[in-house]
N, C-alpha and C positions, 0 to 999 in steps of 0.2 A: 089248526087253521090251514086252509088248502090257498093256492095262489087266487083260484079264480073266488075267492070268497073275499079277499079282502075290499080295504077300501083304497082306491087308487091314488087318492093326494098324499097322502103319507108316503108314496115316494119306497114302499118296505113293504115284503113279504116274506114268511117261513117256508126253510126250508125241509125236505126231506129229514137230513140231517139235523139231531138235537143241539140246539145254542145256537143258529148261525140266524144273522138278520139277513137275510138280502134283499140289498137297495136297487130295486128293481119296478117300472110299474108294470104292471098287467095289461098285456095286450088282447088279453079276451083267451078263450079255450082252443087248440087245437091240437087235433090226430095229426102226429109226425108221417101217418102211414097214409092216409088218405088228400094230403093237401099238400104234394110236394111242389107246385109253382110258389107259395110263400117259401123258397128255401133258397138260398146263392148256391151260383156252380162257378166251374173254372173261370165267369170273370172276376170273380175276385182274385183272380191270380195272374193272370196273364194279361196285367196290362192297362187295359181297356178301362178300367174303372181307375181312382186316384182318392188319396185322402178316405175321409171320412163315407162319404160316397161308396165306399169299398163294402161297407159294413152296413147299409141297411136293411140286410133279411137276414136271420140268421142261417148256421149250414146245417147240414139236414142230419139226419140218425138214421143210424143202422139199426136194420131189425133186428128184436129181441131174436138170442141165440141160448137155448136153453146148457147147450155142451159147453159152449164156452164159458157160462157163468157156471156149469160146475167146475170148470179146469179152475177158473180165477179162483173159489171157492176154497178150493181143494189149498189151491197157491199160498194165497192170506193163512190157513191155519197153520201151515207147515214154516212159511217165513216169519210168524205172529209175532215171536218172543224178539226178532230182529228191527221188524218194523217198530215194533213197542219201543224198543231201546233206542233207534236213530229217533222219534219223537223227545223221548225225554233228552236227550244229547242236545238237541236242537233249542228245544226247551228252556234248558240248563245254558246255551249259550246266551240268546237273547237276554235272558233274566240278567247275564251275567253280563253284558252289555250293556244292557236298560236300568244298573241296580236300584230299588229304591220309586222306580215309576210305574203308575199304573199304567198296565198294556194294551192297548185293543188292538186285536190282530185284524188286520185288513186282508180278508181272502179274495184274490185276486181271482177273478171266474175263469174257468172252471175248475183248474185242478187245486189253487188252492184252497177250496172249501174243507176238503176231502183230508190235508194235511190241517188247516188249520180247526176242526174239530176233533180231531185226533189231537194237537195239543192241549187244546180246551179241556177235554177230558183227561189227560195226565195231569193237569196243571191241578184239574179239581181233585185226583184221585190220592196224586202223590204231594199235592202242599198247599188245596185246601183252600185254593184260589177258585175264584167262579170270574173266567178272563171271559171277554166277549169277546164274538165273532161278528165283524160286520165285512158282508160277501159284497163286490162289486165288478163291474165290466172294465176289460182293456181290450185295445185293439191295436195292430200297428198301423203307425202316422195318425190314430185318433187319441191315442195317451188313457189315460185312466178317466172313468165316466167324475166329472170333477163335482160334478152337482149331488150326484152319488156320496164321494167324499166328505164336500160341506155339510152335506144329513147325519153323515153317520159322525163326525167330527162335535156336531150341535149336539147329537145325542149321547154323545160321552166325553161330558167335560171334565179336563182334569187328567185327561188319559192320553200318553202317546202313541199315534199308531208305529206297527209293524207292519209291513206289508207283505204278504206269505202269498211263493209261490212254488206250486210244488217239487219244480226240477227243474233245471236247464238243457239246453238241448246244443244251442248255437246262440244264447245269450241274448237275442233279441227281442224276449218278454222284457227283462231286467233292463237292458237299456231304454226300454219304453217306458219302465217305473221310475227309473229313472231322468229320467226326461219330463216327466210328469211332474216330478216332486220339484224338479226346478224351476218348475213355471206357475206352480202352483199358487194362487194369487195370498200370499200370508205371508207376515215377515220373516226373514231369512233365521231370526234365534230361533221362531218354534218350532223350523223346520230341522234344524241344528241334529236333535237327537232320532230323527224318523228312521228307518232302517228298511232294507231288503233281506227276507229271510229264504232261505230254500232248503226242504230235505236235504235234497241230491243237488253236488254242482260240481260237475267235474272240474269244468272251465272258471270258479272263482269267479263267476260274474258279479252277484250277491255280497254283501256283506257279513253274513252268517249262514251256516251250511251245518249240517249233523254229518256227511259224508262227502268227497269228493271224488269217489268211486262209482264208477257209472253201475248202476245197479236198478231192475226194475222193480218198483213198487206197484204194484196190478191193480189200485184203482186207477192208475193210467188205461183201463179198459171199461171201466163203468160208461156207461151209456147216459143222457140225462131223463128221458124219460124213464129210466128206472129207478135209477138212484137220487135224481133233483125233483123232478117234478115241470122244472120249465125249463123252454128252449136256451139256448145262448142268447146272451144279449143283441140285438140291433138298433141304432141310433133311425129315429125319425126324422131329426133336423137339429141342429147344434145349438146349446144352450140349454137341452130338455134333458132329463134324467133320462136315461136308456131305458130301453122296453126289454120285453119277452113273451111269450107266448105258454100259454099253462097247457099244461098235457094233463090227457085223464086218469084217473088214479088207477085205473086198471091195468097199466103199464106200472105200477109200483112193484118194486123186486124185495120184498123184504127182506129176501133172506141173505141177500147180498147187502143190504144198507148192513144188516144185524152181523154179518159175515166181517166189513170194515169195524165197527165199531167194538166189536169183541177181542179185534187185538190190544186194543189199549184195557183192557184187565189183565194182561198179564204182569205181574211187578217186577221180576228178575228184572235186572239192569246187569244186560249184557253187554263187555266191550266192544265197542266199534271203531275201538283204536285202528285194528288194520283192514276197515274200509277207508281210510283218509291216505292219502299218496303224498301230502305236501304239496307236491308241485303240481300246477295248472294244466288241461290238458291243451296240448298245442294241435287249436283246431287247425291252423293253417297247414299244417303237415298232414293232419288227420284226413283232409281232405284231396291236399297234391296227391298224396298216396291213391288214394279212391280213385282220382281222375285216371293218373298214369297207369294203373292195373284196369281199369274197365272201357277210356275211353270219356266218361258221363262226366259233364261240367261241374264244377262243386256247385253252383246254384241248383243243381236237381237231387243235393242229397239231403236227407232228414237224418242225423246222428245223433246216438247216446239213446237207452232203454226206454224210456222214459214217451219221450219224442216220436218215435217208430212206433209205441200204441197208440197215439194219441193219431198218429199219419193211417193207421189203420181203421180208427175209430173214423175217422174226417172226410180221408180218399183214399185212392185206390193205388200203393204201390206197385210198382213195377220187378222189383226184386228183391230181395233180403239177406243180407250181409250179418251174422253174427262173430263176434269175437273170441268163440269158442270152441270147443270139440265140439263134435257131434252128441257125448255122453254128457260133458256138460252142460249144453243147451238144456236136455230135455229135463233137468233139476231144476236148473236156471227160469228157463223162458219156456214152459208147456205151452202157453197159450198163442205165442206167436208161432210155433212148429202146427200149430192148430189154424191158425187165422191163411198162414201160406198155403196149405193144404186146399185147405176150401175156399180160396182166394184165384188158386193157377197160381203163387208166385214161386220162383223159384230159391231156394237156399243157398248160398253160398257160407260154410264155414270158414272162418278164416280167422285162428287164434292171434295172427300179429295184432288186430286191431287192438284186442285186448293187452298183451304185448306188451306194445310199444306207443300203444295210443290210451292207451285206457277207456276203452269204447268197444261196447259189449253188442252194438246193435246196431245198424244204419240199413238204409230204405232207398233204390234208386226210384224216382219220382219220372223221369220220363227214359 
């Protein structure tokens, strides 16, 4: 089933991705490349707009880049056996948090879809559980699409959500889910055992994490017209189930959907005991440090791997801070030595981040 096929009261359409529901309606069909006035620019950033107001168009997409989805390509097969193992890690924690209850992962748009079919599928492969996925909209100062929630919540009784989101950067998805979940109109025991998950959290925002080692996972580079099929969410007016917009299928990458979903065949269950640090990273230092060597206010910076593709994918940085060698980069992060390149942005290596911060990536934004 394709988005613009369904029926729109139902509130739900299929994803790209096998298993995942998203509670989304359909705002009719459009070319990303031909109808860029439907798309927000910098005022949703600077200001001018407030609240929910902030988010009624969604933002725009980057053209399809053939090199880059081999670089990503290339990336996923060589990190596979890694990625494979922080999912079952992750997995394994939940379960072991939640013991005993049925789970619905709530994927958090957009990057959680991307992690939470990816547990979906270990969950089936290695113990034989078929978990659902139900995907939804977050925005900051809009909270999680709630009407969204109530569907997918009606549609799986019995079951407590999780809510998966694929990384942290500076923690401010997570406090938005958080913030969400506390206002979320239900009694306070159902809410009792709800949870925040994330792959990657450096910063411990989450309440379950597979790693706390800033590390990137390279569907932080998927595109949605390739790999989703519909826009990002945007709110038409409050109280209504968020929209999206369907893109044509001719923009579908399969070979990158089939690229993501091929890591989780692999079984080895590798340690990732030393991606975890223990301790939290302190972004407030993370970031004095940033200002006092450059100059640039910490509200202009994007930090941690993760964050930096996603600031790639969205806007246009200004320059590129890694936390490594030169030699490790290009193991590391091919694709951002790629995206800087054909961007004009400039490199800066700089192994303390990694160091002494545990931040392998940061972005100055103006």
């Amino acid at each position: 089933m394709r988005l613009h096929e369904t029926v729109q009261c139902n509130g739900s359409f299929e994803s790209y991705l096998p298993g995942v529901r998203v509670y989304l309606n359909d705002a009719g069909p459009v070319d990303p490349f031909t109808s860029p006035e439907i798309f927000r620019g910098e005022e949703c950033f600077d200001g001018s707009l407030k609240g929910w107001q902030r988010w009624t168009r969604p933002s725009p997409e980057p053209e399809p880049d053939p090199e880059l989805n081999s670089i990503v390509i290339a990336s996923l097969k060589s990190k596979a056996e890694r990625i494979s193992a922080l999912h079952d890690v992750l997995l394994d924690n939940i379960q072991s948090e939640l013991a005993g209850r049925n789970i619905l992962l709530i994927a958090v748009l957009r990057a959680g879809i991307f992690i939470s079919a990816g547990l979906a599928a270990r969950a089936l492969s290695r113990k034989g559980i078929d978990m659902p996925v139900a995907a939804l909209g977050l925005f900051h100062d809009a909270g999680l699409d709630y009407q969204a929630l109530a569907l997918a919540l009606k549609d799986h009784p019995g079951f407590t959500p999780v809510f998966i989101d694929g990384w942290t950067g500076r923690g401010v998805a997570v406090e938005e889910i958080r913030r969400s979940i506390a206002n979320y109109p239900c009694p306070a025991s159902e809410k009792r055992h709800w949870r925040i998950a994330t792959l990657v959290d450096p910063g411990h925002y989450g309440d379950i994490w597979a790693a706390d080692r800033d590390m990137l996972i390279d569907c932080a580079h998927f595109s949605a017209p390739e790999v989703l099929g519909f826009s990002r969410a945007f709110i038409e007016r409050p109280g209504y189930i968020w929209n999206a917009y369907a893109y044509p299928d001719t923009f579908r990458n399969q070979e990158l959907i089939d690229a993501w979903m091929q890591v989780f065949k692999h079984d080895s269950f590798d340690s990732v005991v030393k991606f975890n640090k223990m301790q939290p990273q302190k972004l407030g230092k993370l970031l004095d440090e940033l200002t006092v060597r450059t100059g640039t206010a910490a509200r202009d910076w994007k930090v941690n791997c993760n964050e930096v593709a996603r600031t790639f994918v969205n806007r246009r940085p200004q320059a590129l801070w890694l936390g490594l060698s030169p030699e490790e980069a290009v193991v590391e992060m091919p694709a951002f030595i790629y995206l800087a390149a054909r961007h004009n942005v400039e490199i800066h290596y700089a192994p303390w981040m990694g160091e002494r911060h545990n931040c392998l990536a940061a972005v100055r934004l103006r």
